[in-house]
N, C-alpha and C positions, 0 to 999 in steps of 0.2 A: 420553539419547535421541540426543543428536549425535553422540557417539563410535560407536552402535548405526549411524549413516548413515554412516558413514566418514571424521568429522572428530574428531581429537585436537585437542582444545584447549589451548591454554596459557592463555589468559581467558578469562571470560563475565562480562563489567558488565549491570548493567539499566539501562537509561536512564532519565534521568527524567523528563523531558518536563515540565518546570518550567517556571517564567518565564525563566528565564536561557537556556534552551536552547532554540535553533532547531527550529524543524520538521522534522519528515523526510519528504521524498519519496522516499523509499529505497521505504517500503510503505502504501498507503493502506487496507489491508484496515478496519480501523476504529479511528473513536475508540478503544474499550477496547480495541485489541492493547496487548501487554506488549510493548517491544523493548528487545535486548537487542544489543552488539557484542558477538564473540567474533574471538578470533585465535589462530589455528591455529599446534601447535609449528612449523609451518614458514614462520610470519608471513604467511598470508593473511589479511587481514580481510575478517567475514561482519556481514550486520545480522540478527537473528532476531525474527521479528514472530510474537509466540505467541498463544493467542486459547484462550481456559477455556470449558467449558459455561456456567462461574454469569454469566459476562461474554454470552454469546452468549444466554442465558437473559432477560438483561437488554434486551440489544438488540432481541430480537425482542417484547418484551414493549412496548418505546419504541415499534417498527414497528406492532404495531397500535392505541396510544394511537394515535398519528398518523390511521390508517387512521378511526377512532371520530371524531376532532375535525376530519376532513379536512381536514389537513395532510399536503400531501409524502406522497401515496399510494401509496407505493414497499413494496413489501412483499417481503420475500425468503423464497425457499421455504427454506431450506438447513432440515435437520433437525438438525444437528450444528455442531461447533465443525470437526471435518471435514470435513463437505460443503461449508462456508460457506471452510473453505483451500482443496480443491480448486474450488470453482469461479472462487475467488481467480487462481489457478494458470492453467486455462484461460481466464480472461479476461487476464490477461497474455501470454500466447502465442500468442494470437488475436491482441492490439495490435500485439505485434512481429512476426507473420506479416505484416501487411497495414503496416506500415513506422513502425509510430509511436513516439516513445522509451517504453520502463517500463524501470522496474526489471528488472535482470536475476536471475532467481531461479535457485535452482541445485541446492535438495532441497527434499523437503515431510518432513515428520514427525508423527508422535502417540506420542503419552506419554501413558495415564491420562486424565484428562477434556481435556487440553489438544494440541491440532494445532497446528504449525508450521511455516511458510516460512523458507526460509534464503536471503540474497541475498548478491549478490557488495558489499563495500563500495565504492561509486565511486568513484575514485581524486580526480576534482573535483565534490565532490556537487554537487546542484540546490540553491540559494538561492530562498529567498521572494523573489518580484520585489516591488520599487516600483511600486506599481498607478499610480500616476501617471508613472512615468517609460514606459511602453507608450508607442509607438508605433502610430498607423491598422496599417502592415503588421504587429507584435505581433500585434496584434486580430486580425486578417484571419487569419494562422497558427493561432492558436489555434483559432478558429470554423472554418476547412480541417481541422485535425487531429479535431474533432470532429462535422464533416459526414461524416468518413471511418470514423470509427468508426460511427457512427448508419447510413450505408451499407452497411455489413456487421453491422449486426445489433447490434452493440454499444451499449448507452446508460450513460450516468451515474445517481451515485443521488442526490447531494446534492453540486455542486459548487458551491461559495462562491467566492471572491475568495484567500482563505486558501490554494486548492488550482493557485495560479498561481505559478511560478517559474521562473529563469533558469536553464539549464548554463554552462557554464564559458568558451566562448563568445558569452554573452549572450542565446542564441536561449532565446526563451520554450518552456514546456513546461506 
């Protein structure tokens, strides 16, 4: 499906999203995405965050447990494993039209039951910040970056603590 989008691979690892391994804010599309690094014969590296029906089947099935026990009333229309990439897609390009950092993505795809985002690999990824090591202006950033989304239309679905971290010169994200 990658080569079919115009990338010759020379890898494709799955990540494993273990205890030993960091988080990625490469893609938040969801808990169950699959990701995977790939580098291209010409040594770009790409993250690929892949997302199945039986996964998306699952999620949406979580969304209205929640909906029933009223919990977290966030319910997403997507009808597919591809609707729920593309509107993936458009809400990242909304974020960085209106100036906020995302991930920079670079192709979508589908294969079979499964859709795909493909993103550029950052050269100094985002770290999980030290919740304690914030800063009042940290704070104040953070809650600016998401009155600015909320102002244009854009909301969160479930953001934790977990979904807070530094680039590379330390500005929180």
């Amino acid at each position: 499906a990658l080569q079919g989008i115009g990338f010759d691979l020379a890898s494709l690892v799955r990540r494993s999203g273990g205890s030993g391994e960091a988080p990625s804010f490469v893609d938040d599309l969801s808990d169950l995405s699959r990701l995977y690094t790939a580098v291209t014969k010409d040594g770009r590296r790409l993250v690929v965050s892949v997302n199945d029906e039986q996964r998306h089947a699952i999620d949406y099935l979580s969304q209205l447990w929640k909906a029933v026990t009223m919990e977290g009333l966030t319910i997403r229309k997507d009808r597919s494993a591809r609707d729920m990439t593309e509107h993936h897609l458009t809400m990242l390009l909304s974020l960085a039209r209106i100036g906020l950092r995302v991930p920079e993505p670079v192709a979508i795809g589908k294969t079979g039951e499964s859709a795909f985002l493909v993103f550029e690999q950052p050269e100094h990824p985002v770290e999980q910040a030290d919740l304690s090591a914030l800063s009042d202006g940290d704070v104040l950033r953070l809650l600016t970056d998401m009155e600015t989304a909320h102002s244009h239309g854009i909301s969160h679905r479930e953001l934790t603590p977990a979904c807070i971290g530094r680039d590379a010169d330390g500005t929180p994200v």
